[in-house]
C-alpha positions in Angstrom: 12.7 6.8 11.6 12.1 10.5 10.7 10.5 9.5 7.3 8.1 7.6 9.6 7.4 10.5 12.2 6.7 13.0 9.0 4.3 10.2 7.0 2.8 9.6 10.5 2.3 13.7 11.2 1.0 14.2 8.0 -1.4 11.1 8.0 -2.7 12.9 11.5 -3.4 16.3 10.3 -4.5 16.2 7.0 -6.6 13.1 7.6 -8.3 11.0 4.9 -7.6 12.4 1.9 -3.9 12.5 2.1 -4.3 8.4 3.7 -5.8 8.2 0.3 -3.1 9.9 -1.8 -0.5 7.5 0.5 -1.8 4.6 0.0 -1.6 5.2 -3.7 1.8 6.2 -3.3 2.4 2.8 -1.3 0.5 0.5 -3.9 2.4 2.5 -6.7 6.2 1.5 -5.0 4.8 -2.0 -4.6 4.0 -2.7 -7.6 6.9 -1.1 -9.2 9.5 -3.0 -6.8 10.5 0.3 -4.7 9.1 -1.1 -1.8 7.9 -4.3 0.2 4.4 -4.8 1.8 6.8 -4.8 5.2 8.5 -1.5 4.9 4.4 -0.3 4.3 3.5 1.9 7.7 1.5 0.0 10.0 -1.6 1.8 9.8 -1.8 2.0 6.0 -1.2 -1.6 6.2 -4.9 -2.9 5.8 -6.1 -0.2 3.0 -2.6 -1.1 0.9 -3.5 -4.5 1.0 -7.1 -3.8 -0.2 -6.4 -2.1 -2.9 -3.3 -4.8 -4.3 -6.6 -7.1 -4.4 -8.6 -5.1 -5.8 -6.0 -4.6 -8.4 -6.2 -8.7 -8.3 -2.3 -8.0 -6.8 -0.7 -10.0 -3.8 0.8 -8.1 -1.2 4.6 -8.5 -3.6 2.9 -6.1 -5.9 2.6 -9.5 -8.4 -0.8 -10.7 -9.9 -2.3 -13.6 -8.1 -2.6 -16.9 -9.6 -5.9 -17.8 -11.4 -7.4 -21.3 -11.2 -7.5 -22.7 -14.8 -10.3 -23.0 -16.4 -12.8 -25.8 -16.3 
C-alpha cells in the first residue's frame, strides 16, 4: 500500500515524463515475469497495455499469436 501512495505521489508531481519512465519500468517487469498486468497501477493501466502491443506483447508480457500464413 505505501509502494502505491509513493508511485502514485511521484506520478502527481513530476507528471509525464516520469509516467513515461514508469510505464517502461512496468512493461520491463512484465515482460521479464517480475510482475502481472494486475499488480500494474490503475492509471498506468491503459499506456502499459499500449505499449505490450506495440511491442506485439499480450498483457502476460508473451508475444501474441500470428495467424499463419496464407
Amino acid at each position: 500500500m505505501m509502494r502505491r501512495c509513493i508511485v502514485w505521489l511521484l506520478l502527481y508531481l513530476l507528471g509525464e515524463e516520469v509516467r513515461t519512465t514508469m510505464v517502461t519500468v512496468y512493461v520491463t517487469l512484465i515482460i521479464k515475469g517480475y510482475k502481472t498486468f494486475a499488480q500494474v497501477p490503475v492509471n498506468l493501466q491503459p499506456q502499459v497495455e499500449a505499449e505490450l502491443a506495440v511491442l506485439e506483447l499480450g498483457i502476460d508480457g508473451k508475444p501474441l499469436p500470428t495467424e499463419p500464413a496464407a
